[in-house]
N, C-alpha and C positions, 0 to 999 in steps of 0.2 A: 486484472483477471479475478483478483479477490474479490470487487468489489463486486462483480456480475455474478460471481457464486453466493454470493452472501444476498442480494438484491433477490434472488432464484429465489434459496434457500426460502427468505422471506414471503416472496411471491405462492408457493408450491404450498408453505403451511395455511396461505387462505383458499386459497383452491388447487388441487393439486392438478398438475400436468400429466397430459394421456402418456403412457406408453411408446403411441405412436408419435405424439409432438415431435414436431423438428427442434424446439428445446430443450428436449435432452437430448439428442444429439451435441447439440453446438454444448452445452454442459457439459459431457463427455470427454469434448475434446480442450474444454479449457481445464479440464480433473488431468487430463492425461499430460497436457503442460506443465502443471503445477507439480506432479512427480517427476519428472525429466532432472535431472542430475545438475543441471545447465544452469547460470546464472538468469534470472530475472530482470530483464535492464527495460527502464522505462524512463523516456524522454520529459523534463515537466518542466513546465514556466510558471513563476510564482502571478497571478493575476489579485488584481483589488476586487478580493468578493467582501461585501459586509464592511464591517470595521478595519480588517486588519488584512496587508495583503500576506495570501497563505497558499500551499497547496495541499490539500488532504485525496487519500491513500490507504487503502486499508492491505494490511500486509499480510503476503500469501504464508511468508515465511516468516522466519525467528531469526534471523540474522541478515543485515542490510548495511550497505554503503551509499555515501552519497559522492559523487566524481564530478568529473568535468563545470563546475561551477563559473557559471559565466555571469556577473554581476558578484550583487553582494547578498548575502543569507546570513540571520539574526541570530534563528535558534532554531528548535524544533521540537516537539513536542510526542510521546507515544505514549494513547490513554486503550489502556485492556480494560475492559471492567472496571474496579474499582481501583486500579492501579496507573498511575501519573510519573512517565518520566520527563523530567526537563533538561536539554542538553543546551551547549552551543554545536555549532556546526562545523567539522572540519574535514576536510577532503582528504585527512591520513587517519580516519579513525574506521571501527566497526562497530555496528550495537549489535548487543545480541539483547531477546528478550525470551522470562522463563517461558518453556514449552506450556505450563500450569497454567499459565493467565490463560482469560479471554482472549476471544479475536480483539486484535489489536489495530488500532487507526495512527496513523504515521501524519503526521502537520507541519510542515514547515513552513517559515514567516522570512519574509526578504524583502527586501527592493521589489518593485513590482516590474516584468520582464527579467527578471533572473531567471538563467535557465540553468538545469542542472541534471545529471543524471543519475537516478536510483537504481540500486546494485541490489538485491534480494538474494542473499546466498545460500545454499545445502549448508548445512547442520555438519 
C-alpha cells in the first residue's frame, strides 16, 4: 500500500489528479487503511530479480515483523534516506525505525521461493 501512495504521490507532482478522478478515491481508501490500528500483514516470496534474489517493500509504518518463514532468508536490509540498516533475519525479533527518517524501503535476500510474512505494526 505504501508503495501505490508513494508511486501516486510521485505521479500527482508531474501532473496532478482531477478532484473528480477515481484515483483519489482508490488513495483515500488506501490512506484510511494505513491509519487503521490493525496489523499490516503482507504475503511475499523472495524471487531472482537482477543479481541477488530479494523482495523490496516500501514500509507504511515504523515498526515490522517478519513470521511464517518458509525456506531460508539471509538478511535484510532498510535504506530511509541517507540512513542504512543491516540486520539478519529472525522470526523472534521486531524493528523499529526512527519516525525522523525518510520514507523507508524494507529488502530482504533468501533463497529464491522463500516465503514469508511481513507484520507492519502501530507505534
Amino acid at each position: 500500500m505504501a508503495d501505490a501512495q508513494a508511486a501516486f504521490r510521485k505521479l500527482n507532482a508531474i501532473e496532478p489528479v482531477a478532484a473528480d478522478d477515481p484515483l483519489i478515491r482508490a488513495m483515500q481508501a488506501v490512506e484510511g487503511t494505513l491509519r487503521r490500528p490493525d496489523p499490516l500483514v503482507a504475503t511475499a516470496r523472495i524471487a531472482k530479480n537482477g543479481v541477488l534474489p530479494q523482495w523490496s517493500h516500501v514500509l507504511a509504518r515504523r515498526s515490522f515483523a517478519i513470521l511464517n518463514v518458509s525456506g531460508k532468508l539471509n538478511r535484510l536490509t532498510i535504506e530511509c534516506g541517507e540512513h542504512l540498516i543491516e540486520s539478519e533475519v529472525s522470526d523472534k525479533a521486531e524493528w523499529h525505525v526512527p519516525a525522523s527518517w525518510a520514507e523507508c524501503r524494507l529488502n530482504v535476500f533468501g533463497e529464491p521461493g522463500t516465503t514469508f510474512s511481513l507484520v507492519e505494526l502501530t507505534e
